[in-house]
Structures are given as structure tokens and as C-alpha cells.
N, C-alpha and C positions, 0 to 999 in steps of 0.2 A: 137714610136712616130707616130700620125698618121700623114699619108701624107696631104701636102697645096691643098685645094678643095674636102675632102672628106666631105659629110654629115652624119647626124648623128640624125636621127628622136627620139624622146623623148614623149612617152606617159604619160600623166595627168596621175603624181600616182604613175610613175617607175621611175628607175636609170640609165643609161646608164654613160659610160667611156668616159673622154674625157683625154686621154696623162695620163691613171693612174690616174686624178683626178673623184670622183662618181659626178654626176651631176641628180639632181632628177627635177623634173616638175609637180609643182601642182598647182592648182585655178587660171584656165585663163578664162577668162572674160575683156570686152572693150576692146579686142585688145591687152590686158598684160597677159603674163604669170610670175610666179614666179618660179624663178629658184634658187637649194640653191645646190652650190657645198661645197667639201670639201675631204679630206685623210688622212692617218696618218699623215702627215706632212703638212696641211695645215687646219687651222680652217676651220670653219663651216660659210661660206656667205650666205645669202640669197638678193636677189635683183628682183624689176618688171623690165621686160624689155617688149618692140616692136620690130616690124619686123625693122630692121636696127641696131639694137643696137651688140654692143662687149659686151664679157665678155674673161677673161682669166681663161685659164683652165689650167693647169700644166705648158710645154710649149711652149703651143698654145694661140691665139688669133681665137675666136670663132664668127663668127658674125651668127644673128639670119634673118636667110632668112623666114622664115614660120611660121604663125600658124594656126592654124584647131581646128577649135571650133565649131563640129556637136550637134545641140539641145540635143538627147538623151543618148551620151555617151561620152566616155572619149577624150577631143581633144587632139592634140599634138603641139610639137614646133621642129621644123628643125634647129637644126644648122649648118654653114660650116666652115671648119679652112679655115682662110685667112693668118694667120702667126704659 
């Protein structure tokens, strides 16, 4: 499980883990990114989020501290466990 306050940056386009769930990041633009978690054991979510917003990831609670959205290449979105 990861530790409460650990980040976890997510580039437009890849997967990263959050608590054993995959969590992907693609087409951010306005200020939202879409992020679509899921695992063997847990369907396939997709959702827009902003900087402030929760999402639950296995079990954690993930709030979305950042996002980065450079004109020429791929941005990303920061997450931090808060629970």
C-alpha cells in the first residue's frame, strides 16, 4: 500500500499504479485531464477531473494536486494519497 503523502506523476498516454490499481492519463486540456483506472478486480472507470478533485484507487483516496500541459508535448497529472 503506498504511504499517506506520497505522489505519483502520470504522463498523457501511460499507466502508473496506484495501491495495485492501473491508473492511465490521457487528453488534458482546459484544465481536465481524464483519467481511467481499473484491475483485475475492479471495472474499468474513466472520469474528467481538476486540480483538487479525489479519485479512489484501490485503498487509497488520491487527490489531484497538478497538472502540466506543455504546447508541444505530452503533459501530465500528479497525484497525492491523502487516505
Amino acid at each position: 500500500m503506498d504511504p499517506i503523502g506520497r505522489e505519483i506523476t502520470v504522463v498523457e498516454t501511460t499507466v502508473a499504479d496506484l495501491d495495485g490499481v492501473s491508473c492511465g492519463a490521457g487528453n488534458l486540456w482546459d484544465g481536465e485531464v481524464s483519467l481511467t483506472t481499473w484491475s483485475d478486480t475492479v471495472p474499468e472507470v474513466t472520469r474528467r477531473v481538476a486540480v483538487g478533485a479525489c479519485i479512489e484507487a484501490g485503498a487509497g483516496l488520491w487527490l489531484v494536486v497538478a497538472l502540466y500541459d506543455p504546447p508541444d508535448r505530452p503533459g501530465s497529472v500528479t497525484l497525492r494519497r491523502v487516505r
